[in-house]
matplotlib code that plots the C-alpha trace (Angstrom):
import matplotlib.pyplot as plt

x = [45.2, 42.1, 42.6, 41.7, 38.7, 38.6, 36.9, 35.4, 33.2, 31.0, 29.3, 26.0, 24.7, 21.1, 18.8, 15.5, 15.3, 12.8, 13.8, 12.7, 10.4, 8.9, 11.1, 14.4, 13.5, 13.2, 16.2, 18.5, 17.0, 17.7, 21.0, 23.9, 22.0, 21.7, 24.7, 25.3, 29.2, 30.5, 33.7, 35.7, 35.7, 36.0, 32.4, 33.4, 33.6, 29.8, 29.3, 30.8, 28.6, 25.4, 22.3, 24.3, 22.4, 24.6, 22.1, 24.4, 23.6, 24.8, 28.0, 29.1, 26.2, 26.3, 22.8, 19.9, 16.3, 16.4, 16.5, 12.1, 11.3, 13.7, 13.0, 14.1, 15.0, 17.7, 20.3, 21.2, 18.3, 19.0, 21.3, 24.7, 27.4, 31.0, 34.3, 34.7, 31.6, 32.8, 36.0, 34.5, 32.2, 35.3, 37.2, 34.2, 34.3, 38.0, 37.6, 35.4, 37.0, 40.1, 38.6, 37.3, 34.1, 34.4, 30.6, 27.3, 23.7, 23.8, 20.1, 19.9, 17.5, 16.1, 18.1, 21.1, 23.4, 22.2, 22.9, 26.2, 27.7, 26.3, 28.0, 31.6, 31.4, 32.4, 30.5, 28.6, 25.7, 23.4, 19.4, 17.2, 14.8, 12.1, 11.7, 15.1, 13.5, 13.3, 10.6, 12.2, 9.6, 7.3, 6.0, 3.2, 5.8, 7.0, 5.1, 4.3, 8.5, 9.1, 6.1, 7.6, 11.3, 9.7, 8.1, 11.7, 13.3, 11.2, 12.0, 15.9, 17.5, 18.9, 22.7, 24.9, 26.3, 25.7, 23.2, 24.2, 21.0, 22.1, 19.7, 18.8, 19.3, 15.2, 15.2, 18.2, 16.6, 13.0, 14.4, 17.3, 16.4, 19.8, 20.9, 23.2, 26.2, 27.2, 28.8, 28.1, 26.5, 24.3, 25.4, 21.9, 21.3, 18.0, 16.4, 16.0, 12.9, 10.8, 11.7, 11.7, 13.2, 16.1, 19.0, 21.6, 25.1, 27.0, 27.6, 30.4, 31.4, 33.1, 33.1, 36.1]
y = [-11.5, -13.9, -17.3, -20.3, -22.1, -25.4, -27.1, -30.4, -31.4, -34.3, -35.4, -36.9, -39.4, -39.3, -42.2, -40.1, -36.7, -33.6, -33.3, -30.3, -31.0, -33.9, -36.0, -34.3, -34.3, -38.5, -38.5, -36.7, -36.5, -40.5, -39.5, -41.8, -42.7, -39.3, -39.3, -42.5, -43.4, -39.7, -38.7, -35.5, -33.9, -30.2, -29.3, -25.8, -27.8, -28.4, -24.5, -23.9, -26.2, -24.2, -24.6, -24.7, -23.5, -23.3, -22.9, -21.2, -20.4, -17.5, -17.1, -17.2, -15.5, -15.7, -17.1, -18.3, -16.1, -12.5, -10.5, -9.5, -6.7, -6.9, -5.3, -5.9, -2.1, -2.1, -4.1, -2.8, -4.9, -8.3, -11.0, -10.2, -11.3, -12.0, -10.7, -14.5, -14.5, -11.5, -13.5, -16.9, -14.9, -13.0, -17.0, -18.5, -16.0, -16.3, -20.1, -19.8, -16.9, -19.3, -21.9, -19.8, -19.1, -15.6, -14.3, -15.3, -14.5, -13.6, -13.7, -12.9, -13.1, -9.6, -10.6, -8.1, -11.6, -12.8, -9.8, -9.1, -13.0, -12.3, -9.2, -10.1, -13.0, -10.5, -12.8, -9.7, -7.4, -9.0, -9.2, -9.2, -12.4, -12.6, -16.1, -16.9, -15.2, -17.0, -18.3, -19.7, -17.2, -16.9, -20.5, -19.1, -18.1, -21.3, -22.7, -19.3, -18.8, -22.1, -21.6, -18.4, -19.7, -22.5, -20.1, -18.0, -21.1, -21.9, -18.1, -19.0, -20.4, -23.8, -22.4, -19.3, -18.0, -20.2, -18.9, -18.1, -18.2, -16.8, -17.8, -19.5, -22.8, -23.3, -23.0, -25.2, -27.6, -27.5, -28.0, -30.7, -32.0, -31.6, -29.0, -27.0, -25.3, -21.6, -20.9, -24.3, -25.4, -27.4, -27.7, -28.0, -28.3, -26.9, -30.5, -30.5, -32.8, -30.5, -26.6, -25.1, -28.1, -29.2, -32.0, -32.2, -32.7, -32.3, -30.3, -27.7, -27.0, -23.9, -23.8, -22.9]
z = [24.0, 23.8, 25.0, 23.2, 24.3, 25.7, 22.3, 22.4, 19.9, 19.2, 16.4, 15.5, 13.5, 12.3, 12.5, 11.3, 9.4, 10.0, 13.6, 15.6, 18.5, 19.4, 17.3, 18.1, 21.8, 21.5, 19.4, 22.0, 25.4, 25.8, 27.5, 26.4, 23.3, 22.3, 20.6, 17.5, 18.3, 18.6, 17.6, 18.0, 14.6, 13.6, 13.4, 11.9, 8.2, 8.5, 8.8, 5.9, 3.6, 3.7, 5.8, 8.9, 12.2, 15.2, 18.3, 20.8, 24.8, 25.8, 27.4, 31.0, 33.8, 37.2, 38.4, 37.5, 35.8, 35.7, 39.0, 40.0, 38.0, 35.2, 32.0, 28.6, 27.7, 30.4, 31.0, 34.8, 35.7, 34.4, 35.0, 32.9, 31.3, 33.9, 32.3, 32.0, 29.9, 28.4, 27.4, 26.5, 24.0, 22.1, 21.9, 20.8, 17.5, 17.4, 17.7, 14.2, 12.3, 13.0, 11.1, 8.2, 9.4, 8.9, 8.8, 9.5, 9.6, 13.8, 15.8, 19.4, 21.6, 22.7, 26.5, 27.3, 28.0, 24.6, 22.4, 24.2, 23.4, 19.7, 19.2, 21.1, 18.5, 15.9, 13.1, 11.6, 12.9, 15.4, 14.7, 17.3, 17.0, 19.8, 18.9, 20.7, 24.3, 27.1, 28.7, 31.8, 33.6, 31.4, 30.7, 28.4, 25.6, 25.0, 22.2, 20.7, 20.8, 19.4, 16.3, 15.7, 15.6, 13.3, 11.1, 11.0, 9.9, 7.2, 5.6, 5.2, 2.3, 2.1, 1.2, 2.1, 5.4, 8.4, 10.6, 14.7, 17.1, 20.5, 23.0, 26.4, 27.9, 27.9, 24.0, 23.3, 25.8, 24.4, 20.3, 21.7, 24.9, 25.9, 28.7, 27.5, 29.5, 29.1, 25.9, 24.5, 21.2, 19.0, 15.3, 13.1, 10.0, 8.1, 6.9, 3.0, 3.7, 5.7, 5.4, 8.9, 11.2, 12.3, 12.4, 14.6, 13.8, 16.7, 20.3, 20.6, 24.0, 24.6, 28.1, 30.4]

ax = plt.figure().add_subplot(projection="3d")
ax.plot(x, y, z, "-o")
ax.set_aspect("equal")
plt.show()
């Protein structure tokens, strides 16, 4: 039986519009100011309106990097998933189906921790995005990843099923400024200003 996550949500209130990089980073990597008089509120109701992007780290895995020498076509060489990450993965998708959110549009990064939170969500078939990679070792990807992700962005249409990006704590970092822990969230929204950014709505913590 699947445990319930420990929810907490908080949302955001927008000063500016068109936010991705440089002006989501000022937005909300100021620290307390982040965040315009949050309340908890059931962020899952913003998924359901169309354009709804929730930027997800993936769940629960011992360590830090990738072990030397890693590779991308096996998964016996990376850092992993625990059976508590396992777990908080398979709540996270309960937690949503619960609240109607039933399917989405799932993109992982091409990481073996990232494609195995996005499929224990249980949200719909899982695409593998390269734009969602990390570059925590490989510092030269970033603004290639983040271009790309842009470009990917710009592609999807305004209304429909929300859209699920499983990736790494870099990416969330470099698009919110905020470090995010394991298993937690950023609620977007695609900007009807400027096709291919991002807003912020809120953070949903899933973490144990």
């Amino acid at each position: 039986m699947l445990s319930t996550p420990l929810m907490r949500t908080r949302l955001f209130g927008c000063r500016s519009r068109g936010l991705l990089f440089a002006a989501l980073w000022a937005i909300l990597g100021s620290g307390a100011s982040a965040a315009q008089h949050p309340e908890d509120v059931d962020l899952a109701a913003h998924m359901r309106n169309g354009g709804a992007v929730l930027l997800l780290r993936h769940a629960d895995a011992p360590g830090t990097g990738d072990p030397e020498g890693f590779r991308l076509d096996d998964c016996a060489t990376q850092r992993n998933l625990s059976d508590a990450g396992r777990e908080q993965a398979r709540s996270i998708g309960a937690w949503l189906r619960g609240r109607g959110i039933e399917q989405a549009r799932v993109y992982s990064s091409e990481w073996c921790r990232c494609l195995e939170t996005a499929e224990l969500l249980g949200l719909g078939p899982v695409t593998r995005l390269p734009a969602l990679n990390s570059f925590f070792e490989r510092r030269a990807d970033r603004e290639p990843n983040l271009a790309a992700l842009e470009a990917f962005l710009k592609n999807q249409p305004p209304n429909g099923e929300p859209i699920v990006l499983v990736t790494h704590q870099v990416t969330v970092t470099a698009l919110t400024g905020i470090y995010p822990a394991s298993g937690e969230a950023m609620l977007m929204r695609l900007s009807d200003q400027d096709r291919g950014k991002l807003e912020p709505l809120g953070r949903m913590d899933f973490g144990p």
